[in-house]
Every structure is written in C-alpha cells, then in structure tokens.
N, C-alpha and C positions, 0 to 999 in steps of 0.2 A: 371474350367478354367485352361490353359495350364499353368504348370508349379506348380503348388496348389497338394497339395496333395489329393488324390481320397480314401474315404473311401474305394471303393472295390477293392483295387488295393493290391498286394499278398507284391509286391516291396517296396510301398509305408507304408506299414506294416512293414517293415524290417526296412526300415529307422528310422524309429518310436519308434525300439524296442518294437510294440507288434506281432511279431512273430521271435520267434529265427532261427538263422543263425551263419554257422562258417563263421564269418570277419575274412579275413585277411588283409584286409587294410582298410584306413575312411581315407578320407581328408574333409577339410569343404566343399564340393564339391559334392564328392563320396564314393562310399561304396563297394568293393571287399568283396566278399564270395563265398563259394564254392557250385558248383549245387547239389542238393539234388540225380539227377540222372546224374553222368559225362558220358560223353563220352569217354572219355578218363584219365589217369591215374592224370592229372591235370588239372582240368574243376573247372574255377570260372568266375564270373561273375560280371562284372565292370556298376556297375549304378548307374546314377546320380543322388543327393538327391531331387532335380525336378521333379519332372510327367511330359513327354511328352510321348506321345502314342508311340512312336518309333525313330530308328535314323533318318531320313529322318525331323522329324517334331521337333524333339533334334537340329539339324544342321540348320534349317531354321529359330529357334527362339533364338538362345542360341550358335554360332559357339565357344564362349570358352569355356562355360561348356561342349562341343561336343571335345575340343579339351585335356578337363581335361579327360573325360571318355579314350579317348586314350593314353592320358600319363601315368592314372594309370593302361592299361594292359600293357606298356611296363613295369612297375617299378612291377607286379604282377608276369610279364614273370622273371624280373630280380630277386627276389626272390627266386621263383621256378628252378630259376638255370635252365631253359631254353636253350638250344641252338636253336632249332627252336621251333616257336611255329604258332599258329592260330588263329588269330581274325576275330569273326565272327559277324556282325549284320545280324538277320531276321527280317526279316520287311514285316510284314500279314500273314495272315493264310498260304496262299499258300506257303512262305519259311518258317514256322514250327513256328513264331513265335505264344507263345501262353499267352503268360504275357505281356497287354498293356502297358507297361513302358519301354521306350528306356533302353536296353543294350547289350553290348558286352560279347559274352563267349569268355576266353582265354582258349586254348585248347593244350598240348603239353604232351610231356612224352612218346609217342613214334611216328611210323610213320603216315602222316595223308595224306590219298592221295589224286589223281585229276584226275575229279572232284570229289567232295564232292555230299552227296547225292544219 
C-alpha cells in the first residue's frame, strides 16, 4: 500500500535502520544521505520516510511530504555550502531511475551542465 513501508525496498531499509547509510540529515519526515556512487563531488539523496514509487505518485498523494523532500535538499544544499546546485527527480526506468521509492538527488560541487544526460 502506498505510503507503507515495502519489505523490498533498498530506501525503505534505510529508513528503518536495517541497512547503513551516511545521514546527513532526518526530519520526522525525511532522511538525507549520501549516494553510495555520487556523481559528483556532493551527491545526496533526500527521501521521504513514506514509500511511494516516485515523485510523480510522492506529489499526487502527499504534496506536503513532496514539499518537505524539497525543503530538505534546499537545507542539504545549505549545508554543503553550495552556491549552485542540482536537484533531480527520475521517475522510471527510462530517466535512470532504479530504486522504487520517491527521491531527489542533490548534486553540486562543481560545474553541472545542460542538458544533462
């Protein structure tokens, strides 16, 4: 059920504390860590303590918890002492997502160009 947490779900583990991850942030809400493979020099990853499959279906059940996953990569970016950065939702196979649980990568630390991809 949407929103429930999914035994096979890599995120939903994380949340959980039974698979470790660097947090850098937790709100009662969400969960900021860092990607295991970055892209770049500051790659983390802002998802909410809910299971939904993606942002798209994050946004159409839940627009505050959609709008909490966006506040904490702005406060993720401010951290990292950011001056420009990147957030990104993939959403399906075809844009790279490959972990069914809505999140945002924040992306920054150096130049990141356009388009993407």
């Amino acid at each position: 059920m949407a929103g429930e947490p999914q035994d096979d779900c890599l995120f939903c583990k994380i949340v959980g504390g039974h698979v470790p991850a660097t947090i850098v942030r937790e709100t009662a809400t969400t969960v900021a860590f860092r990607d295991i493979n970055p892209q770049a020099p500051t790659h983390v990853l802002v998802i909410p303590k809910a299971h939904y499959e993606n942002a798209a279906a994050l946004a159409a059940a839940e627009p505050a918890l959609a709008a909490d996953v966006l506040r904490e990569a702005q406060a993720v970016a401010d951290e990292e002492k950011l001056e420009s950065y990147r957030t990104v939702f993939n959403t399906g196979s075809g844009a790279g997502q490959t972990v069914w649980h809505a999140h945002a990568h924040v992306l920054g630390g150096r130049g990141l160009q356009w388009p993407p991809g």
